[in-house]
C-alpha positions, 0 to 999 in steps of 0.5 A: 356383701359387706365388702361391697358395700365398703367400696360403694359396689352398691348394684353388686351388694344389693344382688347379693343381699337379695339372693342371700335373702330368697336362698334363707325364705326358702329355707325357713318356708320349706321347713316351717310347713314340715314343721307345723304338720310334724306339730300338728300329728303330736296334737293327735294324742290324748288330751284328757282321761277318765279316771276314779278318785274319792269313788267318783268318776271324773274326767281330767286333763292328761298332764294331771295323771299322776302314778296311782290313778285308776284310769278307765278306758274303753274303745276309742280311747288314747292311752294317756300314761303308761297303766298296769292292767287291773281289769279287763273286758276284752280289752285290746289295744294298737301298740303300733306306735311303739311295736310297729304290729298292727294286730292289737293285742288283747290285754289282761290283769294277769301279771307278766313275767319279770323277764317279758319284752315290751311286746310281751307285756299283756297286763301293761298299757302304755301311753300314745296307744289306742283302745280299740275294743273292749273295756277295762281299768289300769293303774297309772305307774309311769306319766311324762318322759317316765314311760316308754314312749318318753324314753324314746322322745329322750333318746331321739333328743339326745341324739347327734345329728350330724351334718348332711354330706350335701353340706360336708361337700359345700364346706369342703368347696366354700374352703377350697375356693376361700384359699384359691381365691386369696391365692389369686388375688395375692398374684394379681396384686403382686403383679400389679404392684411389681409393673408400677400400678398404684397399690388402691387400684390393685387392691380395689382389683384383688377384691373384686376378684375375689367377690367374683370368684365366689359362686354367691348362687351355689346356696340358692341353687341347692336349696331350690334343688333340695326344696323341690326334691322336699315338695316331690315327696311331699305328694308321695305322701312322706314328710321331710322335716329338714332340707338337708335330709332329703339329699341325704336320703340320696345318699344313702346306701343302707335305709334301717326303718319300721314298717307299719305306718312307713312302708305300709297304711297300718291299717289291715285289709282282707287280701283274698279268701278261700271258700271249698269250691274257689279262691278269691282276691280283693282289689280295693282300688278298683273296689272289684273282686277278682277270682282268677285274676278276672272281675266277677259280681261276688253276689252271683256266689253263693258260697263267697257270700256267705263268707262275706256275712259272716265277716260282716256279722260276726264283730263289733267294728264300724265302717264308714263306706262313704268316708272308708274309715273304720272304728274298731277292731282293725281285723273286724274293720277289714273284714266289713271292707271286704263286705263292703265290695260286695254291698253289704254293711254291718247295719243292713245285714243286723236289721236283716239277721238281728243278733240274739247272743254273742260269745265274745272273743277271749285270748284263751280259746281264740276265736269269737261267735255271734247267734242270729235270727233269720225268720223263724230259724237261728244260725251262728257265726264264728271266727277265729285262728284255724288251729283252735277252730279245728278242734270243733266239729266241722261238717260240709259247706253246705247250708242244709247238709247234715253229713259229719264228714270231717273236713281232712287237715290235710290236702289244704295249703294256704300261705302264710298270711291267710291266718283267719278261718271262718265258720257257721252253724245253721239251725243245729239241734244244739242250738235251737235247745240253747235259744230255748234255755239261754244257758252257756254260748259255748254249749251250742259252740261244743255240740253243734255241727260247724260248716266250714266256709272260708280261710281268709288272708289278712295283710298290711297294705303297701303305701 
């Protein structure tokens, strides 16, 4: 460009002015929107913090925690700083963000071993996670690139990036075309001069020769290549924040990457249950249940029914049918989702069968109960992983039976994810005794005849 500009080239000058300009707008605008969405999902961390100083209760800006604050959290709540557990209330947080596990984890005040692995850790919070039940305490001991998650903004700092092989193949091409070109333009100038031609007019040619040589609308063409290759991704919902790693992701032979939140919605979902008398899948998309493989009405069963209840009772989750998005617990979350197929919400089904007790969920035992009333009568619903579950006394599926026919271990096979069973007692002699004195919920859970009703599978959506 400057070339033809020295030699008053001015219609070629200006074309190559204006393509060099469109070719740099690309670029700039492609990336700039990946950029602004990249800031605006940092934007989505904690900005402040409840915490205690001097015995009082206050609410700071995150950027003022400093180690030895106590901060108190409750569901909802972004961690802030990395906090060593000092009380818990059912605590449990989503680690996702730093583990890629999508089941909370239930955090305790218990010390963990010197030894523990980060996803070990039950009495460490750590910065960027979310407190999705329960409440409790924490002691700041890391803030701003001391915790874990800034150890890992640092190392994804420091890292080289390297160039892109789309660019390593133009550099290599822009260096052999460079030598061609004054290869040629050097022959032709030789020969002009050698038949007597005058030197300007052969140097004029040379160089237009060379100006011509260079494909001036590579660069524009592989940007708009890889700019659209950057806006078909977009709507599949993957953000490219730099051009060239679209093309390089072409590229690529071998893709090393996490998988919740990536490859899947990290988020759980209710894949299908299990009741005595028949299977079960659920279609979110279509928002049908199926049982073998064919849409069915879920109210035209009773037994899946009751699954479903006991879904939506037994929890402290929310779900928004309308918007479909949840607040709580993602395993509770999932569970109303599935009731939701069915027509049922957690506020319909309280009003209905409002709750009288419940024995909250404990990483000890493994499992969770609620105590309801429907009319003059009392029924409980619980929830938990089948290996503690099987340790209570679990009669028929029935609703009247008061057979004490043990359920067999043995004669059930169930895939690897179906990993939730689901239980409820109805009306037991036990129970009405422990409404009557109030006393210990896990009275009633020891004494009283369990009807088992479902095994659910929990899975992690595909994007």
């Amino acid at each position: 460009m400057v070339v033809s500009f020295s030699f008053g080239e001015w219609q070629q000058a200006i074309a190559i002015a204006i393509v060099l300009l469109i070719n740099t707008a690309i670029g700039y605008a492609t990336e700039r929107r990946a950029v602004r969405s990249m800031e605006a999902l940092r934007a989505l961390g904690g900005r402040s913090a409840r915490v205690r100083r001097d015995g009082r209760s206050m609410v700071i800006n995150a950027d003022a925690l400093v180690p030895g604050d106590v901060v108190l959290l409750e569901a909802g709540d972004v961690v802030s700083a990395d906090l060593r557990c000092a009380d818990s209330a059912g605590l449990s947080v989503d680690e996702s963000a730093l583990t890629g596990e999508s089941v909370p984890v239930h955090k305790t005040a218990e010390p963990d071993p010197e030894a523990a692995a980060l996803y070990e850790r039950a009495a460490m919070l750590f910065k960027g996670t979310h407190v999705v039940g329960g409440n409790g305490e924490g002691i700041v001991v890391g803030t701003g690139l001391t915790t874990e998650l800034g150890r890992i903004t640092r190392l994804v700092e420091e890292a080289h990036q390297g160039r892109s092989p789309l660019e390593d193949h133009l550099a290599r091409l822009s260096r052999q075309l460079i030598l061609l070109t004054l290869v040629l333009a050097s022959v032709v100038a030789a020969a002009g001069l050698l038949n007597g031609k005058p030197a300007l007019l052969m140097i004029e040619t040379s160089i237009a020769l060379a100006v011509a040589a260079i494909p001036e609308g590579l660069p524009i063409v592989a940007t708009l290549a890889l700019a659209r290759g950057m806006l078909r991704m977009a709507r599949q919902s993957a953000l490219v924040e730099n051009l060239s790693a679209v093309e390089t992701l072409g590229s690529t032979t071998v893709v090393l990457t996490d998988k919740t939140g990536t490859l899947t919605e990290n988020r759980m979902a209710v894949d299908g249950v299990v009741t005595v008398t028949g299977g079960f899948d659920f279609d979110y998309q279509a928002n049908t249940v199926l049982a073998r493989g064919l849409p069915i009405d879920p109210s035209a069963d009773a037994d899946l029914m009751r699954v479903l209840l006991v879904g939506v009772l037994c929890g402290n989750a929310d779900y928004d049918v309308e918007t479909k998005v949840g607040n709580g617990d993602p395993m509770e979350v999932a569970l109303l989702q599935a009731g939701a197929l069915a027509g049922l919400s957690r506020g319909d089904q309280l009003t209905r069968y409002p709750e009288v007790a419940e024995y909250p969920f404990d990483p000890a035992t493994k499992w969770m109960a609620t105590v309801h009333r429907d009319h003059d009568e009392y029924f409980a619903a619980m929830k938990g992983r089948p290996k503690w579950c099987w340790r209570w006394r679990i009669a028929s599926v029935s609703r009247r039976s008061r057979s004490t026919t043990t359920a067999r271990r043995t004669g059930w096979t169930w895939p690897g994810n179906w990993r939730l069973t689901a239980y409820v007692c109805w009306g037991s002699p036990s129970m009405r005794a422990w409404i009557r004195s109030n006393s210990s919920a896990a009275g009633w859970c020891l004494s009283g005849w369990w009807h088992f009703v479902t095994r659910r599978g929990m899975t992690s959506p595909a994007r």
